[in-house]
N, C-alpha and C positions, 0 to 999 in steps of 0.2 A: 690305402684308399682315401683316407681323410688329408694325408697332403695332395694325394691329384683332387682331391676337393676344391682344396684349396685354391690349388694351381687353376685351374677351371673359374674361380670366382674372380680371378685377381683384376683382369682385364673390364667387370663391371664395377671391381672397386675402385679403378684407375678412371673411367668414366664417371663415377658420383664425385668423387677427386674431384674432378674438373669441374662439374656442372658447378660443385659450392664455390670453389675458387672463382669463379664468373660469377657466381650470384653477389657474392661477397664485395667483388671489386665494384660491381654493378651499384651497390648499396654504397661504398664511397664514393665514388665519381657522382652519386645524384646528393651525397651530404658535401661535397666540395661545390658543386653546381650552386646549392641552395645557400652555402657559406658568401659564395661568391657575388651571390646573386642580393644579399641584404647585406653584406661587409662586414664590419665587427659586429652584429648585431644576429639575434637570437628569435625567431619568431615561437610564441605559445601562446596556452589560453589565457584572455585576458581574467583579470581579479576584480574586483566591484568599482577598484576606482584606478585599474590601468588599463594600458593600451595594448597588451600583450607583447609587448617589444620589449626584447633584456638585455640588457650590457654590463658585461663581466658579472653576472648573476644578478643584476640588480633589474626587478621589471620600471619602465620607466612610466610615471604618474600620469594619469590627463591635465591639461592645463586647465585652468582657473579660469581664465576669459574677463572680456572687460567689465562683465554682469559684476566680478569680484571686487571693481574700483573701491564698493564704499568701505569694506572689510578689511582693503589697504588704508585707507583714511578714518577707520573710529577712533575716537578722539581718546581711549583708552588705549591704544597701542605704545604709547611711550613711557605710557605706567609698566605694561603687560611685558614689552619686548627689551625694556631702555633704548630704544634708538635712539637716541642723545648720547649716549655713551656708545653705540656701535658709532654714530658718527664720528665724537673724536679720539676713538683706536685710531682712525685709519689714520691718524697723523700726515693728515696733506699740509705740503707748501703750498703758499698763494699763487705761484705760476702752474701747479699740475694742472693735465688735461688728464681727467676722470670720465671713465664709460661706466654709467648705471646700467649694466645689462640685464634686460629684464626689467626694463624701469617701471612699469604697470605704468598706474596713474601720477610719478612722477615724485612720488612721497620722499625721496632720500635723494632724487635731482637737486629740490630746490631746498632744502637743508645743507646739502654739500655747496652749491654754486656761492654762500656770502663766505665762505672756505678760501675758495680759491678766486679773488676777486682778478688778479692777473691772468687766470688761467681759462680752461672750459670745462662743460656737464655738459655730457651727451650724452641724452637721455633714447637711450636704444630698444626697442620692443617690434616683435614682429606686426600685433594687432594694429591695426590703422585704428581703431575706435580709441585703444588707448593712446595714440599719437594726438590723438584730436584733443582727449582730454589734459593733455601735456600741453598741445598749443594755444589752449585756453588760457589753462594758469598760468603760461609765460606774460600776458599781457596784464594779468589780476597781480602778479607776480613782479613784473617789470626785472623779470630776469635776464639779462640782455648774454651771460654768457651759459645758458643753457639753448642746446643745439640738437631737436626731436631727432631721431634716425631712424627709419623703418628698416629693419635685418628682415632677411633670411631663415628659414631656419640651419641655414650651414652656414652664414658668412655674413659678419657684423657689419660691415662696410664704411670699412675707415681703411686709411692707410697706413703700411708698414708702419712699425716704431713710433707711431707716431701716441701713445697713451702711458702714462706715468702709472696709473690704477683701473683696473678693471674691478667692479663690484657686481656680485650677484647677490642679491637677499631672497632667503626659499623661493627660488626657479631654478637653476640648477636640472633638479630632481626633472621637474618637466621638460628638458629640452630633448625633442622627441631626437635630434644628434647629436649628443656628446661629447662622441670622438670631434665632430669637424666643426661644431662652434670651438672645442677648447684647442683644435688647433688655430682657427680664427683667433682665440685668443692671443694666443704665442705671438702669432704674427704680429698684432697691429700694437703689443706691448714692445715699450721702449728695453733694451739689455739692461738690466737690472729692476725693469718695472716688476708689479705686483699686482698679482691675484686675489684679492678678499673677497672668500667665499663661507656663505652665512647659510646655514642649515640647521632644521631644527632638529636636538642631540636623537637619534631612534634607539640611544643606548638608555634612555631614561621615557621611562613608561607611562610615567606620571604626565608625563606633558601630553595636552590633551590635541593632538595632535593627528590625523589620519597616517597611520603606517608609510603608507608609501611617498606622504608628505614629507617625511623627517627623511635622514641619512647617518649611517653610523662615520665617525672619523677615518676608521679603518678605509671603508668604503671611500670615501671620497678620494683618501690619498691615492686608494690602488687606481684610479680615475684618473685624475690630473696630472702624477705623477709620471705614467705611461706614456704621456705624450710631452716629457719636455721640462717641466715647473717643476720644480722643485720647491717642495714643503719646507715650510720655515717654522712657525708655531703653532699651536692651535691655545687659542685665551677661552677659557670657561666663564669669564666675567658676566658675560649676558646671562638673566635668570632662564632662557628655555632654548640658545643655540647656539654651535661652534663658532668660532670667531677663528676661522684658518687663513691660514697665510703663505699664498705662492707666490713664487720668483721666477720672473727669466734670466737665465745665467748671464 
């Protein structure tokens, strides 16, 4: 009696079968839809100071905005950061053409531009309020080869091969796309040009720093590396941030 039980249930069991197998697939097809639908990128609840948006586990920051100009410009920043000594890491030739991505108010444009006196600084940001503050000091400045650029947030707009260094100093973390500015990068970098990407360390706690402002090394490399670039060093010498170093092959 308890196998024709059985036999009796089998055909309701064969039916629940199916209904999960359907619910199941149902439940991938809308997490591929929803993959599909924001691309590499993660949607969640935001945190106090992100956007809810994560790439490769990382949520990505709010931007600063041009309100931030003067906090780019205190006159204590090259005690605090050495930017003197991040400027000459980057060991430019006087003909590079150099992209300050992320240029804010222009701070490490027109410190680089008596660098490369044969070359250019194009000073890239997507804000137009920060462009304006850049086209100001170009004339205070009499910077003749510094060249504003208003980006995208997907696409720097420059052409092919045509950039010796690309430099980002803490923005990075803000760039609400990741993937397709750092492929933007690749592209308008020269075959053998270079990446210097400045992050402050979130491996050291001490720095007083908001969280989702800083970036662990780890973290950055599994970033940049995924698309292309290839890590070359990372220098500790700044007292509060990675000094990384990518290559296009």
């Amino acid at each position: 009696n308890k196998f024709c039980m059985n036999l009796r249930s089998l055909p309701t069991l064969v039916c629940f079968l199916a209904l999960l197998t359907s619910n199941f697939l149902s439940i991938l097809k809308a997490e591929d839809s929803s993959e599909n639908k924001n691309g590499p990128y993660v949607m969640g609840e935001a945190t106090r100071d992100g956007i809810g948006k994560f790439y490769m586990g990382r949520e990505i920051s709010k931007v600063m905005g041009h309100l931030g100009a003067g906090w780019l410009e205190r006159p204590e920043r090259e005690q605090q950061e050495r930017t003197d000594l991040l400027v000459r890491n980057l060991a430019l030739s006087p003909t590079d053409k150099v992209v300050d991505l992320g240029a804010g108010s222009g701070y490490f444009s027109f410190r680089i531009a008596p660098l490369v006196p044969q070359g250019k600084v194009y000073a890239v940001d997507i804000s137009p309020q920060m462009i304006g503050i850049i086209r100001s000091k170009m004339k205070k400045n009499k910077a003749n080869n510094v060249e504003p650029i208003q980006s995208t947030i997907t696409d720097i707009k420059l052409e092919e091969n045509s950039a010796d260094c690309v430099l980002i100093v803490d923005a990075y973390h803000e760039f609400s796309h990741p993937k397709e500015m750092v492929n933007s990068i690749f592209k308008i970098l020269k075959p053998g040009g270079k990446l210097v990407l400045i992050e402050y360390r979130l491996e050291d706690p001490g720095i007083p720093i908001k969280k989702l402002h800083k970036m662990s090394q780890k973290q950055a490399i599994k970033e940049i590396s995924s698309l292309g670039l290839e890590w070359e060093k990372t220098s500790e010498d700044l007292p509060q941030q990675h000094f990384m170093v990518f290559r296009k092959p």
